[in-house]
Every structure is written in structure tokens, then in C-alpha cells.
C-alpha positions, 0 to 999 in steps of 0.5 A, a space after each residue: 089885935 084891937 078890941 073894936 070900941 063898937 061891939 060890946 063883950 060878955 065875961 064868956 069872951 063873946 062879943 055882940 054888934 047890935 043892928 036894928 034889933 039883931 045881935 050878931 054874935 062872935 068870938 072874941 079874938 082874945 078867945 081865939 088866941 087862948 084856945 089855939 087852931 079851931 077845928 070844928 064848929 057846931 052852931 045853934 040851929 036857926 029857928 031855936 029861941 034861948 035865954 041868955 047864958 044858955 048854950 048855943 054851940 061848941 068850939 073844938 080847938 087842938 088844945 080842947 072843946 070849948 061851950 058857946 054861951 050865948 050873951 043876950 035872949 032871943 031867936 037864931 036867925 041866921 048862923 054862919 055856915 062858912 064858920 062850920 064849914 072853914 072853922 079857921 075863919 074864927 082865927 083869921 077873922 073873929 070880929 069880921 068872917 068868923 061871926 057865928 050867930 045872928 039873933 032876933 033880940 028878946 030884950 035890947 035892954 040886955 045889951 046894956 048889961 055887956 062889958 064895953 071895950 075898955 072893961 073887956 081889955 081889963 078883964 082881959 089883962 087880969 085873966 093873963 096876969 
């Protein structure tokens, strides 16, 4: 699968679509690969504030458990319910279906700080060297 150009990527393996002050937040398809067939999913309630790089979930795949971090601050505003419900959407569909959080930004600027498309593919291809 391709890295989508439109999204931006943190070193975690999560990637951010921002749209009109909202991140919507997912795992990366290169993630999901590495971690195998997700069976559970526990997400951040909606309401609670983070700082960047704190933990907003888990990830349990048949291989292991795995912490979300969250990339950018700010508020949960909506978490994908269908994702906790039908964890394989995070394999069939990372950069669509299989979204996991939506957040009010604190700072747009933190965005900025993300990897594009074309460093997330090299960070990427180091890891499997």
C-alpha cells in the first residue's frame, strides 16, 4: 500500500489528516503489517485533554500489545467506535475505516513537526533493513 502524500507521520507509526483545526488520528498501514491480525482496541475517552506523545490507547495484535501515542495535543472529540468494535478495520482499512481518534488541536503548529510522506517511507525502509 502506498504512503498517502496527504497525511503527515510520527516516528510512532501513526499518521494525522488535519481538517479545519481537527487531527483525525490512525494507524499507519506499515504498523499494522508489523503487528499482524489486531484483535482488540481500547481507545481514549472523548472529553480527555493530552499532551503530545502521551498515551491515548492500546493495540493487542496475535503477536502483542502494543501503546498508541498520540502526535499532536489536544482534546478527544470523537473516537471510532466501529474500530473497538471490529478491530480488523485497522488491517483492511488503516488510512480509511480503521481511524482511531479525532482531536481538537491545541497547537496546529505541532503538525508541522510531523514526518511527510516521503521521510515516513525512509524511516520506514531503515526499520526493515
Amino acid at each position: 500500500m502506498a504512503t498517502p502524500t496527504n497525511l503527515r507521520y510520527s516516528e510512532d507509526h501513526v499518521w494525522v489528516l488535519l481538517e479545519n483545526g481537527i487531527a483525525t488520528i490512525g494507524l499507519t498501514d506499515h504498523a499494522q503489517k508489523q503487528l499482524g491480525e489486531i484483535v482488540f482496541v481500547e481507545l481514549s475517552e472523548v472529553g480527555k485533554v493530552h499532551a503530545r506523545h502521551e498515551e491515548i490507547g492500546t493495540v493487542e495484535s496475535v503477536k502483542a500489545v502494543s501503546e498508541l501515542f498520540i502526535p499532536v495535543s489536544g482534546e478527544v472529540v470523537e473516537r471510532n467506535e466501529a474500530a473497538t468494535d471490529d478491530p480488523e478495520l485497522l488491517n483492511d482499512d488503516p488510512y480509511g475505516e480503521g481511524w482511531l481518534v479525532k482531536i481538537k488541536l491545541s497547537d496546529s503548529k505541532e503538525v508541522d513537526a510531523l514526518l511527510d510522506a516521503a521521510a515516513y517511507d525512509k524511516l520506514c525502509n531503515a526499520e526493515n533493513e
